[in-house]
Structure formats: C-alpha cells, structure tokens
C-alpha positions in Angstrom: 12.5 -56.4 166.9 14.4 -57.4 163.4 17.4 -56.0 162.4 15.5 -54.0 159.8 13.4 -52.2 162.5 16.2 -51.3 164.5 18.1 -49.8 162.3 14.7 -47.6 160.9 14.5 -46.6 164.3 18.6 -45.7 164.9 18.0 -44.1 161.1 14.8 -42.1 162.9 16.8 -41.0 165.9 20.2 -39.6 164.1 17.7 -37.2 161.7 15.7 -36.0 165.0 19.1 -35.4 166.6 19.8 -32.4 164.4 20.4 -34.0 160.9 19.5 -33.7 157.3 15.4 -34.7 157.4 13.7 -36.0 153.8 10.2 -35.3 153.9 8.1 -36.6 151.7 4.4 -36.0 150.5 2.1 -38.8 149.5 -0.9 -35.8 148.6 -1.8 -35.9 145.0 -2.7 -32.5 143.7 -6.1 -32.1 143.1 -5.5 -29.7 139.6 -5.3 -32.0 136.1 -2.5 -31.2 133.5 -4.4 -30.4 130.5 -2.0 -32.0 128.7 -2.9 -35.8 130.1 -6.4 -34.4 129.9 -6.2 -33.4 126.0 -4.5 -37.2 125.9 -7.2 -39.3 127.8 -10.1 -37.3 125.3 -8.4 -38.3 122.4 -10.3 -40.9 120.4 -9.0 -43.3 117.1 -10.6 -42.5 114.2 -11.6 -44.6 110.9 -8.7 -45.4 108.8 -8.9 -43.9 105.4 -7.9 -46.9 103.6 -9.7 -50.1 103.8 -7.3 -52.7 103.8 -4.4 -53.2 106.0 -1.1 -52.0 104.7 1.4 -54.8 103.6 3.5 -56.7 106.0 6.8 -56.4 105.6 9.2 -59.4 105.2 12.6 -58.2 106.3 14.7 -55.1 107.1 15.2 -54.3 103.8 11.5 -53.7 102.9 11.1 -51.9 105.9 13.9 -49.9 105.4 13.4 -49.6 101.7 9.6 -49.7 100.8 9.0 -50.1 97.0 6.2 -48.4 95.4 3.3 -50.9 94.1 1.9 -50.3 91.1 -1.6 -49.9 90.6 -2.7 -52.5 88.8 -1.4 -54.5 91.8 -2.4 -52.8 94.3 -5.1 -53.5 96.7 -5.7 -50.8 98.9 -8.9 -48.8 98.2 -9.9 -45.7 99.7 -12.8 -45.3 101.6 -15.4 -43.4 99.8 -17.5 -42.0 103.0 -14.2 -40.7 104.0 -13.5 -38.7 100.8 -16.6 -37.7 100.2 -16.2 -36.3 104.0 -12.5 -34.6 103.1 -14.4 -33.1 99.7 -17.8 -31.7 102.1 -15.0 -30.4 104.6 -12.5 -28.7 101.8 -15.7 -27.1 99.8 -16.9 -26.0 103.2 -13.5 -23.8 103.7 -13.3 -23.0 100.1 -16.7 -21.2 100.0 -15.9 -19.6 103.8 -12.7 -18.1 102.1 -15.0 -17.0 99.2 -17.7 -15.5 101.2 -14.2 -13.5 102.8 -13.0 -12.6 99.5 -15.8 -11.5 98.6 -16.8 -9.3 101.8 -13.4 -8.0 101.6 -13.9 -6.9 98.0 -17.0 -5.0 98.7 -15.2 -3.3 101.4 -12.4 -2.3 99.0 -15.0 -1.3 96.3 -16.9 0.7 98.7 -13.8 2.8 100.5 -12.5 3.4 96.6 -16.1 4.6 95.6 -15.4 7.2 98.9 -12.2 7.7 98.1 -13.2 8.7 94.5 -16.0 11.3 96.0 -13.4 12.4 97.9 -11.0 13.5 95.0 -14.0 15.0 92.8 -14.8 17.3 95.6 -11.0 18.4 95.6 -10.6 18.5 92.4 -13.1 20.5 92.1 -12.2 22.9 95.1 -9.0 23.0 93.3 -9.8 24.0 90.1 -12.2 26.9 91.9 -8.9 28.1 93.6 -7.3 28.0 90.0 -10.1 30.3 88.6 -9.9 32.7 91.6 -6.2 33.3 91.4 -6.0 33.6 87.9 -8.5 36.1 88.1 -7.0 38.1 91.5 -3.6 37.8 89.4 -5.0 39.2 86.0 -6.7 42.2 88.6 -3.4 42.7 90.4 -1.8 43.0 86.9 -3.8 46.2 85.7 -3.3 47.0 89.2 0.5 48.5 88.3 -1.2 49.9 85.1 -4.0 52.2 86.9 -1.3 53.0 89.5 0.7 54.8 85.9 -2.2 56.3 85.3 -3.3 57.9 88.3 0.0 59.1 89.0 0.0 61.0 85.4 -3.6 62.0 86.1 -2.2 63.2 89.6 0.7 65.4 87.8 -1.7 67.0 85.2 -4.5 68.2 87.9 -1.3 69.8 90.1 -0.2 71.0 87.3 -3.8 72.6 86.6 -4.2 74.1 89.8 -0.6 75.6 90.1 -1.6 77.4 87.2 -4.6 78.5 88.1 -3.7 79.6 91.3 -0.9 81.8 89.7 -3.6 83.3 87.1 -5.8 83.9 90.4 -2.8 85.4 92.1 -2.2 87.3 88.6 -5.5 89.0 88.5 -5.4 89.7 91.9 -2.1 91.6 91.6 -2.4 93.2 88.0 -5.9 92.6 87.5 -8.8 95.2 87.0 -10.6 95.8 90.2 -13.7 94.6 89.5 -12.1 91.3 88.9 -9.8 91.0 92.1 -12.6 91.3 94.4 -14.1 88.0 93.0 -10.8 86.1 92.2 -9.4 84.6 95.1 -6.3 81.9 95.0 -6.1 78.5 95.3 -6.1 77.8 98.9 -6.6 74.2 100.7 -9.2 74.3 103.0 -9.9 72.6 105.9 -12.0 69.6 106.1 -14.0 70.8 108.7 -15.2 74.1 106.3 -15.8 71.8 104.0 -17.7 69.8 105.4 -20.2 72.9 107.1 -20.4 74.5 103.1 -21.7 71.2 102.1 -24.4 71.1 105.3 -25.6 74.7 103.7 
C-alpha cells in the first residue's frame, strides 16, 4: 500500500472508533427546479433592429454614449416586428374596450334598476304624504266634534233634568188625571230595554 491508502484507511478507522463521521450523498434528486426549467425553455428572439449596434472605441464611448442623429444613423427598424407590436397593442386596446364597454352596460343597467327603484318609493312616499295629511286634517276636527258633543251632552242633561222635575211636578201638584200618566225620568236597565224593543 501507498502512503495515501494508508492513511485513508487510519482516517477510516479513527471515525468508526467513535468520531465525527461526514456522510455524503452522490443521489441526485429526481424533482426539477422550475426555475432552471423556466431557464432551459427560454428561447432568443428576433432583434427589433436590423443592424448591429455600433462598436464602441474606448471607455469613454462606452461610458458616455452620444446620441446619433438621424440623418446619420443607420439603424432601421424592422417592419414585421412593428407591425407585430401594432397587431399586439390593438389587440389589448380593443380587449380593454370590449371591458369598458361591458362594464358600462352593467353600470347603465343597475342605474336603470336603481332608478325603478326610487320611482316606486317615491311614489310610496308621496302616498304616505297624502294619507297623513289627510288622518291629520281628520284628527284636527277631531278636537272640534269633541266641543260639540260635550255642549250637545250639557243641553240634553240639561233637558231631561228638567223634564224630570216637571214630571215629578205634575206628579206632586198635578191634577189626577195627569199623575197617573206622568211618570219621572228614570234610567232603565238595558236588559228592559232591550225586551220592550223585542215587543
């Protein structure tokens, strides 16, 4: 044996002998980051501009890049390229439109509801309006009726006190062919009442 193999094997023996032991896994894992898998599908795509950019000579034009003008300029733009940027930007203007415009039938729509809706209350409302002006204007000649049949009240007392003092008059001082059909003014029960009216 070389030096090298013994000393793996006195290395081997020390860890098995109750040491510190590294283990170490060769396995690869069989689940892909999709990271490195979004990486590996991604694909170069057509430069917009023709022509290759400038070089640059030294630091200083890297560092400091000075606007061509256009008259000197060379680089063109691709034209299948813009007219692809132009199909793509229509494409999302009309998809916003087509929302815009959904969105704006919808809002038409719930204030067409909502202005049902506040014809029917109004309407309610002014009903209520109309009812309890009327209940109040009742309730008003409500006090008045109250005076009147309390004065109506006091004459027809009045009326029968003295009629049942004339009664009681003729039936005291009266002739006697009078006090045998002049009686006073007496309440009677409801329940006489009632059997006179069944006769």
């Amino acid at each position: 044996m070389g030096a090298s193999d013994s000393t793996l094997l006195g290395a081997q023996e020390n860890r098995v002998g109750g040491g510190d032991v590294i283990t170490t896994i060769s396995q690869r894992s069989e689940k892909v980051d999709p990271i490195l898998d979004n990486l590996k599908s991604l694909t170069v795509s057509r430069p917009i501009l023709k022509s290759a950019p400038p070089r640059e000579s030294s630091l200083t034009d890297i560092l400091v890049r000075k606007a061509l003008s256009s008259s000197s300029s060379k680089d063109t733009v691709d034209p299948q390229i813009l007219v692809e940027l132009f199909s793509i930007y229509r494409e999302w203007q009309d998809t916003k439109a087509q929302d815009i415009t959904t969105r704006q039938e919808d809002i038409e729509n719930k204030i067409e509801v909502a202005d049902a809706l506040a014809t029917k209350l109004l309407q309610r409302f002014n009903h209520s309006v109309s009812a309890m002006r009327t209940t109040s204007h009742h309730l008003s000649q409500v006090h008045g009726l109250q005076v009147e049949l309390g004065e109506l009240k006091g004459r027809l007392t009045e009326v029968i006190n003295n009629c049942d003092s004339l009664c009681k008059r003729i039936n005291s001082e009266g002739p006697e062919s009078l006090r045998s059909t002049v009686t006073p003014f007496v309440l009677a029960p409801p329940e006489s009442v009632s059997s006179k009216q069944e006769a």
